[in-house]
C-alpha positions in Angstrom: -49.3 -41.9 -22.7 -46.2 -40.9 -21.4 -45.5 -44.1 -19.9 -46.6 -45.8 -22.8 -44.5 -44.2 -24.7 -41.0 -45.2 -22.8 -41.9 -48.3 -23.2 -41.9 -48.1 -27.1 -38.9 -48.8 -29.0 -38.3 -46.3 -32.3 -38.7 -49.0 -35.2 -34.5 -48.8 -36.1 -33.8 -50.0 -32.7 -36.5 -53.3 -33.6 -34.5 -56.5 -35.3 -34.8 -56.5 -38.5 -36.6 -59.7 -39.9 -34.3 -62.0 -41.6 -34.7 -63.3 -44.9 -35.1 -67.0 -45.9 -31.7 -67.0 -47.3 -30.2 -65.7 -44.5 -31.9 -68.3 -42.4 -30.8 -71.0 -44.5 -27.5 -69.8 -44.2 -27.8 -69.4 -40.2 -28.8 -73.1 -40.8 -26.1 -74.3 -42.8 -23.7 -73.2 -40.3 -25.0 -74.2 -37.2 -25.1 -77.7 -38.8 -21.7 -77.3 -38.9 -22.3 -77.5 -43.5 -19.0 -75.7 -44.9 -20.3 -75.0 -48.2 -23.7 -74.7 -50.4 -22.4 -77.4 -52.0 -22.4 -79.9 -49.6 -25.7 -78.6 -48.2 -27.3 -79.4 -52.0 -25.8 -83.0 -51.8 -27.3 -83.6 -48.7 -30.8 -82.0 -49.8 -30.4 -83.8 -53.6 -29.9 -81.2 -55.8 -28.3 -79.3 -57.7 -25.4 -77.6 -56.1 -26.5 -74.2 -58.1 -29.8 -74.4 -56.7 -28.0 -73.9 -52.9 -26.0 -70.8 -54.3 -29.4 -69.4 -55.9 -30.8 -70.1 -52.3 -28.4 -68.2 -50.3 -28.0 -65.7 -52.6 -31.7 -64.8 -52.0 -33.6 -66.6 -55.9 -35.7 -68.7 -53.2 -38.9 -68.0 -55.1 -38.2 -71.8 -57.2 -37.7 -73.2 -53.6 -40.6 -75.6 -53.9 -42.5 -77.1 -50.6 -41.7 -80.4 -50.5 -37.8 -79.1 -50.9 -38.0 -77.0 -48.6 -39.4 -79.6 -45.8 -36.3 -81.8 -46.9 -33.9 -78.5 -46.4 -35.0 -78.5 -43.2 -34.5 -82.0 -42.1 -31.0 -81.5 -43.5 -30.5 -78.6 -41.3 -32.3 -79.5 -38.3 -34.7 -77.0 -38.0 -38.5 -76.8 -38.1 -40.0 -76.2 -41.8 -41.9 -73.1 -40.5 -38.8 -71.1 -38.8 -37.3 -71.8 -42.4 -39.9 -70.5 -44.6 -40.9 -67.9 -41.8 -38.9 -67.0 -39.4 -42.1 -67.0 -36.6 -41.7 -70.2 -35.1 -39.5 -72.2 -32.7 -36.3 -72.7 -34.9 -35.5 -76.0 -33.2 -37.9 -79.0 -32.6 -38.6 -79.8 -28.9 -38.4 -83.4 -27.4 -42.0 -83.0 -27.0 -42.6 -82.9 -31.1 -43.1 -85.3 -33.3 -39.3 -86.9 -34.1 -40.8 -89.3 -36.4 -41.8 -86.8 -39.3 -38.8 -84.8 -39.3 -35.8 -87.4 -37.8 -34.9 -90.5 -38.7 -34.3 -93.1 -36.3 -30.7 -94.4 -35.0 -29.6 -97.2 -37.8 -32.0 -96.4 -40.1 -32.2 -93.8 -43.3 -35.3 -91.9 -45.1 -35.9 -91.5 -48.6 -38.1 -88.9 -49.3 -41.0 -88.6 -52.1 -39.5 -87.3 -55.2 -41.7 -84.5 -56.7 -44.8 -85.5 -58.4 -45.4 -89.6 -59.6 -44.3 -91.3 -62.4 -47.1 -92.0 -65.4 -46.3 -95.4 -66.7 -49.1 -95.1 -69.2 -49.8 -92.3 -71.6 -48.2 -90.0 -68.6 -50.1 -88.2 -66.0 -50.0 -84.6 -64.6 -48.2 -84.0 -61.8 -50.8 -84.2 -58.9 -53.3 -85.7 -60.8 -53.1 -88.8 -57.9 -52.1 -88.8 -54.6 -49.0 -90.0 -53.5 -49.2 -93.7 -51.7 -46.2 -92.4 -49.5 -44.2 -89.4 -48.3 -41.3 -90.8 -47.1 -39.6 -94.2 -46.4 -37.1 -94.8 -43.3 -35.5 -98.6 -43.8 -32.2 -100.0 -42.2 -29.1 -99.2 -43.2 -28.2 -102.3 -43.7 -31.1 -102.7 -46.2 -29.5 -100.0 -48.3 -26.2 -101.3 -47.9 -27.1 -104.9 -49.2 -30.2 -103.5 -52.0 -29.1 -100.1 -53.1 -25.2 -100.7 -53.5 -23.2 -97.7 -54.6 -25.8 -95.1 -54.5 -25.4 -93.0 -51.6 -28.8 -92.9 -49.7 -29.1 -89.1 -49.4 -29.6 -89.4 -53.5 -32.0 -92.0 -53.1 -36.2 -90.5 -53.6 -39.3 -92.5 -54.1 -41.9 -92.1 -56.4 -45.2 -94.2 -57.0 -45.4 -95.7 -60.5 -48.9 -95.1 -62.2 -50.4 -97.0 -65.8 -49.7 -100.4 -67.1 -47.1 -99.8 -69.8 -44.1 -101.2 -67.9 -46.0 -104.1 -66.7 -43.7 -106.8 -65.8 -40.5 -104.7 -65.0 -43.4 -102.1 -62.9 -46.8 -102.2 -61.9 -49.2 -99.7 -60.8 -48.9 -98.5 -57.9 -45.4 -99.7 -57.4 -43.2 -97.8 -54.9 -40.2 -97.1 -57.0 -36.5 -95.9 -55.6 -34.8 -92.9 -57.8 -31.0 -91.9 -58.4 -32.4 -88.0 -57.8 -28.6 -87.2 -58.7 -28.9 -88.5 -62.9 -30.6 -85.6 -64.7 -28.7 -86.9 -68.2 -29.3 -89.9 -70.2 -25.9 -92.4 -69.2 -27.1 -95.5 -70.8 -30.0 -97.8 -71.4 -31.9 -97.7 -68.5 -35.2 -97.0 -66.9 -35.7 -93.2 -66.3 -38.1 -90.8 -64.7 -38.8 -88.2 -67.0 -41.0 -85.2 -67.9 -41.9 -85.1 -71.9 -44.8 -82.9 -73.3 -45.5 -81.6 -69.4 -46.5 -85.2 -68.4 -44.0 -87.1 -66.0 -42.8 -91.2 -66.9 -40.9 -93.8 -65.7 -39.5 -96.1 -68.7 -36.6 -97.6 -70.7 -34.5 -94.7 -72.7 -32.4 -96.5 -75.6 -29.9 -94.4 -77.8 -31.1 -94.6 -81.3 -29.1 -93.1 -84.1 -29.0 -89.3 -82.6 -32.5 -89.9 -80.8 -34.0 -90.9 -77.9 -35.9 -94.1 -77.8 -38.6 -94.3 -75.3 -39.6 -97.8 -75.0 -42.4 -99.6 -72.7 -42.1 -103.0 -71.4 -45.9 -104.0 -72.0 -45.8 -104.8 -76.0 -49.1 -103.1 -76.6 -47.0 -99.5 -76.3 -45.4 -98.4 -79.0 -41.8 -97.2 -78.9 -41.1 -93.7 -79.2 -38.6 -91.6 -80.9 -37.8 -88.2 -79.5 -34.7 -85.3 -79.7 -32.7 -85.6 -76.8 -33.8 -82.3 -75.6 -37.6 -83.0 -75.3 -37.1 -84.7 -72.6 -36.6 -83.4 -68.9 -34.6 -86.5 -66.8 -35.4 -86.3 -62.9 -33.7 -89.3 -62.2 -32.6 -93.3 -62.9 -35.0 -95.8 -61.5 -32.9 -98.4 -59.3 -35.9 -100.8 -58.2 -39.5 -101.2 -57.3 -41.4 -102.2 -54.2 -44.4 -104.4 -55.4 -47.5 -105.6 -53.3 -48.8 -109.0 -54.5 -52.7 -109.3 -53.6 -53.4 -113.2 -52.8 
């Protein structure tokens, strides 16, 4: 017992466990990230949502966010949101779920899918894809003038905007619009169900208008309407 006991270290003299905000912070400066603001451009968000991080209001850190976080960072998901695992990835991991190829850039699944019909609940369906890595050049030439760490995807459910989108059509989001600029497609939450379609500025209200003529338009306040991002273009597969 007496050896045992010499052995033992009084529990102040053990490291404290660090909080998730204090890792992110670690994080942010190893990857050589000056500011929370820069760190929430990279992830695609708000930069308030980085202060509220590091300040220690993580509990609205969701866990696909916090998977992108780390990819910013360079660090595995599980140190992040734990502290109890290797903090850097080893050579003899997995690179292609968590780095992204020389030349080539990854656009990650925006939360939840876009209803194109009525609008669905958020994980009603499963996503087609979680991320998608293409060439830089690709973005360069298809996706002018947005920068790619903006850019999410999103899979496009219903019929309404048949002809502009179809169903099941992998669709790339400007994560950085959250405010209607002009008439455009959007992704948008109204009455707790998520859409992609056209938003038109109607004498103090919001239009929401379908491209399949058997929806109706749809007049709303401005602030009924949650905007996650502006839809840039679609990915279609044509069956033969």
């Amino acid at each position: 017992m007496m050896y045992a006991s010499m052995l033992m270290k009084p529990a102040y003299m053990l490291p404290a466990m660090s909080t998730l905000a204090e890792r992110i912070i670690e994080a942010r400066t190893d990857a050589g990230i000056s500011e929370p603001a820069e760190l929430a451009r990279l992830v695609g968000v708000k930069a308030a949502a980085a202060y509220q991080w590091e300040s220690g209001a993580t509990k609205s850190l969701k866990d696909t966010t916090l998977v992108e976080l780390a990819d910013v960072l360079k660090v595995t998901p599980r140190w992040l949101a734990t502290g109890k695992a290797p903090k850097k990835l080893s050579d003899s991991q997995a690179v292609a779920r968590f780095e992204t190829r020389d030349g080539y850039v990854r656009f990650p699944l925006l939360e939840g899918f876009a209803g194109m019909g009525r609008g669905d609940y958020v994980g009603d369906y499963p996503e087609i894809v979680e991320f998608v890595e293409v060439t830089r050049e690709w973005v360069a030439t298809k996706l002018r003038n947005v920068p790619h760490e903006a850019i999410r995807v999103i899979t496009g459910r219903g019929q309404s905007m048949r002809g502009m989108y179809d169903d099941g059509d992998l669709i790339f989001i400007d994560s950085r619009v959250k405010e209607f600029v002009d008439d455009a497609a959007y992704v948008f939450r109204f009455g707790g169900r998520v859409q992609v379609k056209r938003l038109q500025w109607r004498g103090g209200k919001l239009r929401i208008l379908s491209a399949n003529p058997a929806y109706d338009p749809l007049d709303v306040d401005k602030g009924e309407l949650e905007i996650g991002g502006l839809a840039l273009a679609a990915w279609t597969l044509k069956e033969f």
